[in-house]
C-alpha positions as CSV (number, residue, x, y, z in Angstrom):
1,X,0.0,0.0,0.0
2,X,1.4,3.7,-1.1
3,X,0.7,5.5,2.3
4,X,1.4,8.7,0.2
5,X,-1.3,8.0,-2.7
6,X,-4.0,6.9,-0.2
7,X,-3.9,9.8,2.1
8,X,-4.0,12.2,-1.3
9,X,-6.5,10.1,-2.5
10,X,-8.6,11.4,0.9
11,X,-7.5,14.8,1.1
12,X,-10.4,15.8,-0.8
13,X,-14.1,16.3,0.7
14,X,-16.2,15.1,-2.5
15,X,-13.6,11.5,-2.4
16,X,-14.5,10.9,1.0
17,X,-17.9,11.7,0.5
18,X,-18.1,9.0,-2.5
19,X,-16.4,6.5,0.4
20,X,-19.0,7.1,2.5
21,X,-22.3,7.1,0.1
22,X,-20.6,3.9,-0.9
23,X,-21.2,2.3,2.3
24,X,-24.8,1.8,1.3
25,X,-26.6,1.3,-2.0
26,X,-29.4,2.6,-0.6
27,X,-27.6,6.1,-0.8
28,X,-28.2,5.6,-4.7
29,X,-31.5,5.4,-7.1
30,X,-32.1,1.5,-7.8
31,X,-30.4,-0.2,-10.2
32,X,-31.8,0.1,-13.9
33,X,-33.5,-3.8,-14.7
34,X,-30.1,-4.9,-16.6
35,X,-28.3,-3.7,-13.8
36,X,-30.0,-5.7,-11.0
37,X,-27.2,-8.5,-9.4
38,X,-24.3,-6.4,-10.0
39,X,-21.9,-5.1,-6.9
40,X,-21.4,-1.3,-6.9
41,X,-22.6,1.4,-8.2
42,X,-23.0,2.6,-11.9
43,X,-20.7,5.8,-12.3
44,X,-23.4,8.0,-13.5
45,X,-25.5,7.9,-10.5
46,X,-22.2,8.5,-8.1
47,X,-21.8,11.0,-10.4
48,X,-25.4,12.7,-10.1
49,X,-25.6,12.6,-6.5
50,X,-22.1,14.5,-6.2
51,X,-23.5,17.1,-8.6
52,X,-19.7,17.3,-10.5
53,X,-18.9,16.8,-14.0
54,X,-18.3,13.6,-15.8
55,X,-15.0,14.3,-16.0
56,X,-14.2,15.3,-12.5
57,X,-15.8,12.0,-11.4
58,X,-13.8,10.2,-13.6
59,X,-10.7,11.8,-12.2
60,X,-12.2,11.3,-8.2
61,X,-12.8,7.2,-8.8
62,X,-9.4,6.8,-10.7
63,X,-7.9,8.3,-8.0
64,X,-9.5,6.3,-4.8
65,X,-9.2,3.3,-7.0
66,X,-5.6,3.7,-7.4
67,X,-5.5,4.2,-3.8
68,X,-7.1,1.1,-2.9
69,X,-10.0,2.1,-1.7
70,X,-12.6,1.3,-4.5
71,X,-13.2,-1.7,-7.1
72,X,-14.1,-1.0,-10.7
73,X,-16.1,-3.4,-12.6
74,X,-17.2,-3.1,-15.9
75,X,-20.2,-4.1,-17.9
76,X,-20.7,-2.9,-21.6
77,X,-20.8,1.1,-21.5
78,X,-21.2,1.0,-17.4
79,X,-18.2,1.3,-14.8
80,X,-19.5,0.1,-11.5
81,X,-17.8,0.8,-8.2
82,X,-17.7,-0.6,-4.8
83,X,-15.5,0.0,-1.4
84,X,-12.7,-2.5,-1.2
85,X,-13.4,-2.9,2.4
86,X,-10.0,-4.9,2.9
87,X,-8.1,-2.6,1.4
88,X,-9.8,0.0,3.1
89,X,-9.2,-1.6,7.1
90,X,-5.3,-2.3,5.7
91,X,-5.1,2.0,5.6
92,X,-7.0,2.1,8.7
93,X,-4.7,-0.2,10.7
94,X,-1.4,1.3,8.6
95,X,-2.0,4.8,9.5
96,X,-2.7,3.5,13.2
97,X,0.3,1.8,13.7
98,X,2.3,4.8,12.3
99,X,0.5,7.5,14.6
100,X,0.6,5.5,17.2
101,X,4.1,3.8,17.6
102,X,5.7,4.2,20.8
């Protein structure tokens, strides 16, 4: 894990907001018919609820999923995305042990 790449990956507001709406579908319109079965979250409605552009978003999820913190999937035209919780709790305990060494 790239300490350095995570923590910029958080030092944005709208990132960590995505994190967190990403906790729970729910947070998101239902998925379209096609859609139903598939982890994550279709792009466009991630993008929607953050009220950015396409591109910004873009940017944002290539970011936190360089980071670690997100999964991409695709299917056809779509880009879903989901927390990597494992990857997430990794950070967590990292950034613990180095804040908290004796």
């Amino acid at each position: 894990m790239d300490m350095e790449k995570s923590i910029a990956a958080l030092n944005n507001p709208a990132r960590r907001k995505i994190l967190e709406w990403l906790k729970d579908r729910s947070n998101f319109p239902p998925a379209l018919p096609e859609h139903t079965g598939l982890d994550g979250v279709c792009v466009g409605y991630i993008q929607e609820k953050a009220g950015l552009s396409q591109s910004t978003i873009s940017n944002y999820m290539g970011l936190l999923k360089q980071a670690g913190f997100v999964k991409a999937e695709r299917h056809g035209q779509w880009t879903f995305y989901r927390r990597d919780e494992k990857n997430i709790q990794a950070f967590l305990q990292a950034v613990q042990s180095e804040l908290l060494k004796d």
